[in-house]
C-alpha positions in Angstrom: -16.4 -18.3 5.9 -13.2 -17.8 7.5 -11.1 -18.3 4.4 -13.0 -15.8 2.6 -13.1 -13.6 5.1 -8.9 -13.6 5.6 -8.8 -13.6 1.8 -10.8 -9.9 2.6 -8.1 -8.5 4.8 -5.5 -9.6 2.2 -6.9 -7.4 -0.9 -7.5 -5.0 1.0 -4.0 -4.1 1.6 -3.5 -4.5 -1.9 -5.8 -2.7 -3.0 -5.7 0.5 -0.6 -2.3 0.5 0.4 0.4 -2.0 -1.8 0.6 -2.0 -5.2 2.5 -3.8 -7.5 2.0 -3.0 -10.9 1.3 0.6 -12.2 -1.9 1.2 -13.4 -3.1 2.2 -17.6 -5.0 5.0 -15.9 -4.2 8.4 -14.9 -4.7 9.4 -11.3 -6.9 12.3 -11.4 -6.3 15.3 -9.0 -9.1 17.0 -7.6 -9.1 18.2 -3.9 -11.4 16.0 -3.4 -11.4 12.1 -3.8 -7.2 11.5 -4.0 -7.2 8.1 -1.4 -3.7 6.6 0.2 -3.5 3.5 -2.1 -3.5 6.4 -5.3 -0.5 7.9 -3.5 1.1 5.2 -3.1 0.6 4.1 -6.7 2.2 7.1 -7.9 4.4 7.0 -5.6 6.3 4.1 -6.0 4.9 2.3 -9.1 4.7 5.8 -11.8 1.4 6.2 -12.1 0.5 9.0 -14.0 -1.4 11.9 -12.6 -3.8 14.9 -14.3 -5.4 18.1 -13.2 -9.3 17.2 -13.1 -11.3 18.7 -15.8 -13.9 19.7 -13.8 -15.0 23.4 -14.9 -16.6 24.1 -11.2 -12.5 23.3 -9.9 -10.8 25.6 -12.2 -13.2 28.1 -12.1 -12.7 28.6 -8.3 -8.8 28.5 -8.9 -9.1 31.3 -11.6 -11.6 33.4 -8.8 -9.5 32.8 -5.7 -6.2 34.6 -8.4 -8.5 37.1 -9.4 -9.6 38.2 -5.7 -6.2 38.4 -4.4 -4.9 40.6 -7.2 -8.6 42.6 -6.7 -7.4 43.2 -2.9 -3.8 43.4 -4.0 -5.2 46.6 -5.7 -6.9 47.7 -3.3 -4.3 48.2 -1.0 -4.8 46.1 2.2 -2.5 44.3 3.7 -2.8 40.6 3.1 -0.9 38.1 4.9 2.1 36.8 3.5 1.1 38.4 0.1 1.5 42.6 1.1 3.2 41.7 4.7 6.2 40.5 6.2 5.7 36.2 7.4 5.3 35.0 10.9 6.1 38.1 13.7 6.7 40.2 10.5 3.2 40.4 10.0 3.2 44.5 10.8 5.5 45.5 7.8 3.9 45.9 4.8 5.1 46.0 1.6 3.5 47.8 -1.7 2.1 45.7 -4.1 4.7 46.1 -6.9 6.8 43.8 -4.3 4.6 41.1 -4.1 6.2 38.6 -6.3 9.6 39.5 -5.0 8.6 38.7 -1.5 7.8 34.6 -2.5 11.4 34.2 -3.9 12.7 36.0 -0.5 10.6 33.5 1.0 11.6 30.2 -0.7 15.7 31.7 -0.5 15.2 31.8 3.4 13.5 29.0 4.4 16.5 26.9 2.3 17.4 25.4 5.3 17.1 22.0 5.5 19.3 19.3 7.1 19.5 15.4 7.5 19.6 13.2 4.6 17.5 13.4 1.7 13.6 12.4 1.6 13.8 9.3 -0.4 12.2 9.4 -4.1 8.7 7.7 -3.6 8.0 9.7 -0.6 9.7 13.1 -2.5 6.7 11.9 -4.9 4.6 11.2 -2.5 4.6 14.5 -0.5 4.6 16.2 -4.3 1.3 14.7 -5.3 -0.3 15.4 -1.7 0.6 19.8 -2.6 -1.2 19.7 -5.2 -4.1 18.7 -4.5 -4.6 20.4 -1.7 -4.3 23.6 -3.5 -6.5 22.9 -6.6 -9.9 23.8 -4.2 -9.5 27.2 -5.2 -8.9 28.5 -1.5 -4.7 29.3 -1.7 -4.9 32.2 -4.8 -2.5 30.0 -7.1 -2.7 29.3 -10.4 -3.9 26.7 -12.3 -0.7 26.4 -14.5 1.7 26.1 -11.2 -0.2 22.9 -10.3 0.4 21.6 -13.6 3.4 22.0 -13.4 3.9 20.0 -9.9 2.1 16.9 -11.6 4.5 17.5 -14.8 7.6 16.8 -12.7 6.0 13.7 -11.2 4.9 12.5 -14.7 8.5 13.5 -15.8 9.9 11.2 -12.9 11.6 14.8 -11.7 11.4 14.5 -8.3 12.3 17.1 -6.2 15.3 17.1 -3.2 14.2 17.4 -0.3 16.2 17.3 3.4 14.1 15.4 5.8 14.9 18.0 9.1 13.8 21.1 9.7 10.3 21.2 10.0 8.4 21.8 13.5 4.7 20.8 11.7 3.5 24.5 12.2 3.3 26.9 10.2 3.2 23.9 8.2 6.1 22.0 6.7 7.8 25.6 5.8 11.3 24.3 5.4 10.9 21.7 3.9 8.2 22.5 1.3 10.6 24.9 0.0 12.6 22.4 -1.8 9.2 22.2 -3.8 9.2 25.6 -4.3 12.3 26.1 -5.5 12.5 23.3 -8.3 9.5 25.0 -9.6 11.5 27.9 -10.5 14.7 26.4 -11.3 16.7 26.2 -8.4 17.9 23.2 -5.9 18.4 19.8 -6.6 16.2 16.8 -7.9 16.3 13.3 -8.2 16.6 12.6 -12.4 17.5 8.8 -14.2 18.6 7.6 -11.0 21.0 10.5 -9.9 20.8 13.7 -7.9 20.9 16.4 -10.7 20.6 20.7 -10.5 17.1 21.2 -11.6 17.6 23.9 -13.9 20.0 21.0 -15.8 17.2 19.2 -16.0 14.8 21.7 -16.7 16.9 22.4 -19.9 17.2 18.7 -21.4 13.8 18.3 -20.8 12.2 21.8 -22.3 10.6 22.7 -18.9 10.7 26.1 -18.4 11.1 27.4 -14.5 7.5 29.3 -12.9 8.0 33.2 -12.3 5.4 32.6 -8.9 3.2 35.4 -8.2 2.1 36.7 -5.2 0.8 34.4 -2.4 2.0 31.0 -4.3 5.4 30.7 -2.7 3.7 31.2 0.4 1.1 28.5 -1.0 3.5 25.8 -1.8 5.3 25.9 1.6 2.9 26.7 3.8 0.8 23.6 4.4 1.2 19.8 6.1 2.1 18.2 2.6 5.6 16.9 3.9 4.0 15.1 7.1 1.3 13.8 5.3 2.6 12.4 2.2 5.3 10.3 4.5 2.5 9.3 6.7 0.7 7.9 3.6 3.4 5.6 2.5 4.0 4.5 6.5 0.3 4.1 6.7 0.8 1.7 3.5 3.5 -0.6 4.9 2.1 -0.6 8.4 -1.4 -2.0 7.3 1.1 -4.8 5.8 2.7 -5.3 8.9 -0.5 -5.8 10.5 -1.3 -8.8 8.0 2.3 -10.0 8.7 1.6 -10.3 12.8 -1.0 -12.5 12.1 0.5 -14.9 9.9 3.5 -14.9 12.0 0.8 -15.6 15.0 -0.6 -18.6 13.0 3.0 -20.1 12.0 4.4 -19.9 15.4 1.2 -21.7 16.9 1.9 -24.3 14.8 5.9 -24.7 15.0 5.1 -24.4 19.0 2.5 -26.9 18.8 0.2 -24.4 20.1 -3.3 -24.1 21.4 -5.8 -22.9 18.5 -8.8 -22.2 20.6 -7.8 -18.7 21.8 -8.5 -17.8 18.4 -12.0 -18.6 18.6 -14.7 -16.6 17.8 -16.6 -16.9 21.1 -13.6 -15.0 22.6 -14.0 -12.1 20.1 -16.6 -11.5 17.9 -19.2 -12.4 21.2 -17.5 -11.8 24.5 -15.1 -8.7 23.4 -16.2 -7.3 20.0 -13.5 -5.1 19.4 -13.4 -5.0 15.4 -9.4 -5.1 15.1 -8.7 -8.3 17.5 -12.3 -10.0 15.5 -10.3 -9.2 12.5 -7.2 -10.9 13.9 -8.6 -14.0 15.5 -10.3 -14.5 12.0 -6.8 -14.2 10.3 -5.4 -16.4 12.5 -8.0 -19.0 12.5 -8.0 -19.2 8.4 -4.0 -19.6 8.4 -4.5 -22.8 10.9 -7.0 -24.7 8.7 -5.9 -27.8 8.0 -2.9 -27.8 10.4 -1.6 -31.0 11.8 0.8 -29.2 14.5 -1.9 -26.5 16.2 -4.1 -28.1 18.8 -7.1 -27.5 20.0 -8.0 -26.8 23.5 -10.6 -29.8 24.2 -7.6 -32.9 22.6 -4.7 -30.7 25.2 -7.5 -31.1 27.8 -7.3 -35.0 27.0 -4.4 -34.9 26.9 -3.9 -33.4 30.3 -6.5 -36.6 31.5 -8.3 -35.5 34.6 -7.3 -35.9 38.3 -8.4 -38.9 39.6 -7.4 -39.9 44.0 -4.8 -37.5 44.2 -4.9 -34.2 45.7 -2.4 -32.5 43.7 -0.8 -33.4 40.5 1.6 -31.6 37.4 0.2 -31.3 34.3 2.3 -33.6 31.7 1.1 -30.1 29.3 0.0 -27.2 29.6 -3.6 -26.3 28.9 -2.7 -22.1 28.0 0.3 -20.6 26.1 2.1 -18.0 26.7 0.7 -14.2 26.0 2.4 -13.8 23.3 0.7 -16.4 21.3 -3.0 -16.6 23.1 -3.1 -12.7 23.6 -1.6 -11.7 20.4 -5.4 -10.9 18.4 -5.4 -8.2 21.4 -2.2 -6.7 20.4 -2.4 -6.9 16.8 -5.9 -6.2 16.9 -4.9 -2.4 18.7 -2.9 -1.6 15.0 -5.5 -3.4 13.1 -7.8 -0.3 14.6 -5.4 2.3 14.6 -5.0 2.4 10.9 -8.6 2.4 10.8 -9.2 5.9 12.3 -5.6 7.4 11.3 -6.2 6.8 7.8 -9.9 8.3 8.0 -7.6 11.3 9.5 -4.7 11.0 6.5 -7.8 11.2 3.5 -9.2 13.9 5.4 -5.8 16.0 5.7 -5.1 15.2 2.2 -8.0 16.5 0.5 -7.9 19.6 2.7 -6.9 23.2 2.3 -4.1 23.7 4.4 -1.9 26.9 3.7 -2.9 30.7 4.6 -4.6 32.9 4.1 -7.4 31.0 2.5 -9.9 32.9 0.0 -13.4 32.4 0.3 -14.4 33.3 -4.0 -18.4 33.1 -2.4 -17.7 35.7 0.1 -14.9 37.6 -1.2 -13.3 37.0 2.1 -9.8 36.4 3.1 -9.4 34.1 6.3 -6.3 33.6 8.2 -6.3 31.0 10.1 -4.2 27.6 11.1 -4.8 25.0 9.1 -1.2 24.4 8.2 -1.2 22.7 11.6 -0.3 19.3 12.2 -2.1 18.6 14.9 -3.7 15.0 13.9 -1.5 14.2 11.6 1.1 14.3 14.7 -1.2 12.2 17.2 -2.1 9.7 14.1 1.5 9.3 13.5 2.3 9.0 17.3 -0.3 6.2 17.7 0.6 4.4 14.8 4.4 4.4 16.1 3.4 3.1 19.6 1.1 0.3 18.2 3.7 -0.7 15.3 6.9 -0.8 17.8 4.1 -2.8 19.7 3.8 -5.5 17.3 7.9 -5.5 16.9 7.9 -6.2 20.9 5.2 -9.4 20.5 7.4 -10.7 17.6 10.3 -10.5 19.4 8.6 -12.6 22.1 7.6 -15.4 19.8 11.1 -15.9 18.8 11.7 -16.4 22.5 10.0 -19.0 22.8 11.0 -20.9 19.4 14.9 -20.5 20.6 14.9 -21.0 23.7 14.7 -24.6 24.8 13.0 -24.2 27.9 10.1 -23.2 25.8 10.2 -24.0 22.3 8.3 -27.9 23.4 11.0 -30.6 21.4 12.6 -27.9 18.9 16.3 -28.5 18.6 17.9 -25.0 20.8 18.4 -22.1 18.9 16.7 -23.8 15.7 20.3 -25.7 15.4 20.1 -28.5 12.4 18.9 -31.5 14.3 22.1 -34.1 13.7 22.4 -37.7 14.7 24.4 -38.6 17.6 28.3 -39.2 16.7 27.9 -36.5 13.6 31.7 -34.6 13.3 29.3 -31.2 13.2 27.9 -32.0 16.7 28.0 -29.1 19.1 30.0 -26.6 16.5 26.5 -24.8 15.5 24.4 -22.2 17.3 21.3 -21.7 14.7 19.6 -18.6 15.3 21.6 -17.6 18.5 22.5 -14.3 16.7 19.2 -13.9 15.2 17.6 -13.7 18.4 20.2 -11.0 19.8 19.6 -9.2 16.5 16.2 -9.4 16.9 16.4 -8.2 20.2 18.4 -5.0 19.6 16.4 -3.8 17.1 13.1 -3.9 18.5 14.7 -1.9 21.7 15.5 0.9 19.5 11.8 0.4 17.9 10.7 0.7 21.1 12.8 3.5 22.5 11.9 6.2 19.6 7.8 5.7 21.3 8.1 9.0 23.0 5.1 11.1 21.5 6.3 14.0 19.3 3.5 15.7 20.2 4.5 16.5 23.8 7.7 18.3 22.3 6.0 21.6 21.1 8.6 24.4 20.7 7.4 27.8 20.5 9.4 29.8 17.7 9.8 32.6 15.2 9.9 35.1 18.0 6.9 33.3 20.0 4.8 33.5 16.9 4.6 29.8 16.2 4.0 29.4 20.4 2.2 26.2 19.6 3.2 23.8 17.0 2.4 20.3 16.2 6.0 18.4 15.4 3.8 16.3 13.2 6.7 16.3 10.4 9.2 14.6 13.1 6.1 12.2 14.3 5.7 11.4 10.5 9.5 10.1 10.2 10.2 8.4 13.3 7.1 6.5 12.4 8.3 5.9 8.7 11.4 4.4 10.8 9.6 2.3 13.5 8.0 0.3 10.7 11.2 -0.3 9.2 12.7 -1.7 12.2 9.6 -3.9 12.8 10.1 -5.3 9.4 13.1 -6.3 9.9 11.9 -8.3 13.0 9.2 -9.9 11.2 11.4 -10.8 8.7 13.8 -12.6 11.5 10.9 -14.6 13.0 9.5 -15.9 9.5 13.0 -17.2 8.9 13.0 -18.8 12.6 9.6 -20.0 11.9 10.1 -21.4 8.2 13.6 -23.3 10.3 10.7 -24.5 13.0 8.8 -25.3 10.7 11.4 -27.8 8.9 11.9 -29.2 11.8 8.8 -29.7 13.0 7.7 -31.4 9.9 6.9 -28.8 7.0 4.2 -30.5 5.5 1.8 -30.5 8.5 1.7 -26.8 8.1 -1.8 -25.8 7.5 -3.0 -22.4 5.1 0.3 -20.8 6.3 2.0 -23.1 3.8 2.1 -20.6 0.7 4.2 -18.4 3.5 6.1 -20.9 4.1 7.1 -22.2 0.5 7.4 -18.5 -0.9 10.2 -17.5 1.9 11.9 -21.3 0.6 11.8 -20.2 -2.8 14.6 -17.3 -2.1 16.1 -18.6 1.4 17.4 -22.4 2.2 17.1 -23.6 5.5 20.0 -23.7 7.6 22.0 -26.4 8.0 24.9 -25.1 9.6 25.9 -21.8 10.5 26.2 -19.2 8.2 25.9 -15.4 7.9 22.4 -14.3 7.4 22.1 -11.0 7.2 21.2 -11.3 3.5 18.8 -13.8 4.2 17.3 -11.3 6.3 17.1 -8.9 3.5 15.7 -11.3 0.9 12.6 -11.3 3.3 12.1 -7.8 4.0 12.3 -7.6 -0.1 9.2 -9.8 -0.1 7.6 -8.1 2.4 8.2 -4.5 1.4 7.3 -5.4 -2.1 3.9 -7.5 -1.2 5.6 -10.8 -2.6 4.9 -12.5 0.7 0.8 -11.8 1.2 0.4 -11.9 -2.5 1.6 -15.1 -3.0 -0.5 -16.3 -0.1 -3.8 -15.2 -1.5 -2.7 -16.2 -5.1 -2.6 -20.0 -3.8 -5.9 -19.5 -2.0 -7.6 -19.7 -5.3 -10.6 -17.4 -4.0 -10.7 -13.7 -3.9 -14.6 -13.3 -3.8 -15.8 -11.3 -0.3 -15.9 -7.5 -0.4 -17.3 -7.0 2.6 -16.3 -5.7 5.8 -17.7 -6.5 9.0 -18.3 -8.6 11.7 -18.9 -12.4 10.6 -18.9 -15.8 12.6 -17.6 -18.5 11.1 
């Protein structure tokens, strides 16, 4: 069962979070049922998108217009739509400058800084607006959403600065950027190049949205920008996960490592947590039919048994280091932590999160505060922690293949192992600058751990007392598993060099890892730069060459179900 079981953990990632090929079918935009892997289809492989059909949906769109222009009428003062934003709240306006007001809005709150979102999360974060605003609570119309899933279908993909945004009221700044393609203005990414969106507009016969009152207010007043970032760092961190336990398995072998630790008496019986069962199982499936991982009970006979004496040293060791035996624990934590943040991201992204909301039932209007960011921020900080985590035990396994002292018969530093009297003998260092690579970027992965949450400003004249910084959380997590991709890609090419010289074809299930990194990088047999090298791997990795290739030569692709199993 074990094989099937990893094979599991494998799709899954394809299937909810990495996707390589786009899809014949439309994703379908409800409020409802929009899931991660469907973002990150559109995303980053095109897939196209609709407005649900659904007569129940657009009839509560059309009734949430129609009772704001009912209390427009009327007189009252509405928030955002009849009053001033934020502390402004006490100055209203008549209702013949309603519509004025949302371009006032979308002009201020131009005010972004940093370098531009990058095109699959601009889509990303695009796709996330408007389906939170098809429920029929936010008073927009049907034709604006349309309108946001033209531009993705168009491959129009809104500019938008990544600073700027304190994840309460919403993502107000930077949700503008939204706002303001939709009627012409600002910059978007077109064919590959940063354009002027009314350019663009023009060559391809879109016409710019006149927005009436409330839908400024309902484009930028929401958590779209933290959320559809988190989606896509969600996405690669679920890959990462995978990668920690391959990279687990491969550096038991190259190490000549105890497999027992792995074992499912440790996990599934005496500590059930379902993140480290999931794990250990990974782990155990990549060492079937490995020559170099040992078990405990031949180390133990190895070790032989004390006899007369009343002290001896061990000639091995019967435990590894933490790193190795531990490593289902650590992994295990991320393993579980996308579990519940993602429950978190689905729930936030098929959620109403601007305001004022309209109830059509009631004929209410509610102000209230879901445009905070609240667990979007804490998902995002938990996520970071337990992602810079992984970097940290990767970064410890390469210790111990380097180093000498610890790497049990491997040449140091991974060097090519050259016969005695060889004219290249003592010129080479291996993966001596790997290592210090390796090691200075998982200190800065580490180092950007500090919770976002615990940085709430209070603003806009101590309206916004209490924000969420959920946006910030959302990026330096987006960053964090960048940096621990670029570790893992360092220790698969120490391990593939281990593995080389440890004797490749002894390598158990962790083969098809093995031979897919060989098919783009040679091993070293001298020194060389390898910063490319490094990049070829991240390239697999990002793209879901790596794990794919793994289950495609597992030749079964049958379990769908999730739970605890022994083996």
């Amino acid at each position: 069962m074990a094989k099937r079981l990893l094979l599991f953990t494998i799709s899954e990632v394809d299937r909810r979070m990495v996707v390589n090929s786009p899809s014949d079918s439309s994703v379908v935009i409800d409020g409802q049922t929009l899931t991660i892997d469907e973002i990150a289809e559109v995303a980053r492989n095109g897939r196209s998108v609709v407005l649900s059909e659904d007569s129940s949906l657009r009839d509560s769109m059309k009734a949430s217009v129609e009772l704001r222009n009912d209390l427009i009428d009327q007189g009252v003062p509405l928030y955002g739509i009849t009053t001033g934003f934020g502390d402004s709240v006490n100055r209203q306006i008549s209702p013949e400058k309603a519509s004025e007001l949302q371009d006032n809005l979308i002009r201020f709150l131009g005010v972004g800084t940093g370098d531009l979102l990058p095109r699959d999360a601009g889509r990303a974060v695009t796709l996330v607006r408007a389906n939170n605003l098809v429920r029929g609570h936010s008073a927009i119309r049907i034709e604006v959403v349309e309108r946001l899933l033209e531009l993705l279908n168009q491959d129009i993909v809104p500019a938008i600065p990544e600073e700027g945004s304190v994840g309460a009221s919403g993502d107000l700044a930077p949700l503008s950027y939204i706002a303001a393609v939709l009627t012409g203005k600002r910059k978007v990414y077109y064919e590959g190049e940063l354009q002027d969106t009314k350019e663009v507009m023009e060559d391809t016969g879109i016409d710019p949205i006149d927005l009436e009152p409330k839908e400024g207010l309902a484009l930028v007043n929401g958590t779209a920008y933290m959320t559809g970032i988190a989606a896509l760092t969600a996405a690669d961190a679920r890959r990462l996960a995978l990668c920690a336990d391959v990279c687990t398995a491969l550096a038991t072998e190259v190490l000549n490592g105890i497999s027992s630790p792995f074992h499912p008496f440790l996990h599934d019986v005496a500590k059930p947590h379902d993140g480290q069962i999931r794990s250990a199982r990974n782990i155990r499936w990549l060492l079937k039919e490995s020559d170099l991982a040992q078990p405990y009970d031949q180390v133990v006979e190895q070790a032989g048994t004390i006899e007369d004496e009343e002290f001896r040293e061990l000639s091995v060791s019967i435990q590894d280091k933490y790193s190795l035996r531990c490593a289902p624990h650590f992994i295990g934590t991320l393993w579980d932590a996308l579990e519940w943040a993602e429950q978190w991201l689905e729930t936030e992204i098929n959620s109403s999160n601007d305001n004022p909301l309209f109830d059509v039932e009631s004929e209410q209007v509610f102000s209230g505060g879901n445009f905070a960011g609240g667990h979007m921020a804490l998902a995002m900080d938990s996520l970071r922690t337990a992602v810079a985590s992984i970097g940290d035990l990767l970064d410890r396994q390469l210790e111990l293949i380097v180093d000498e002292k610890f790497n049990h018969g491997l040449t140091p530093n991974l060097i090519p192992d050259l016969p005695e009297g060889h004219s290249d003998k003592g010129l080479n260092h291996g993966f001596k600058g790997m290592q210090l690579a390796c090691s200075s970027i998982t200190a800065e992965a580490l180092n950007m751990c500090m919770p976002s949450t615990a940085f709430s400003r209070s603003t806009e004249s101590h309206n916004q007392d209490k924000v969420s910084m959920g946006a910030t959380a959302a990026r330096h997590t987006r960053d964090v598993v960048e940096l621990v991709e670029k570790v893992s890609s360092i220790h698969l090419l120490a391990l593939c060099q281990a593995a080389d010289l440890r004797g490749a074809k002894q390598l158990g299930n962790t083969t098809a890892i093995y031979e897919t990194i060989r098919e783009e990088v040679p091993p070293l047999e001298g020194d060389r730069e390898m910063d490319k090298d490094i990049q070829s791997v991240q390239t697999l990795l990002r793209n879901n060459q790596l794990l794919e290739d793994l289950e495609s030569k597992s030749h079964d692709n049958s379990l769908t179900e999730r739970g605890r199993h022994s083996d």
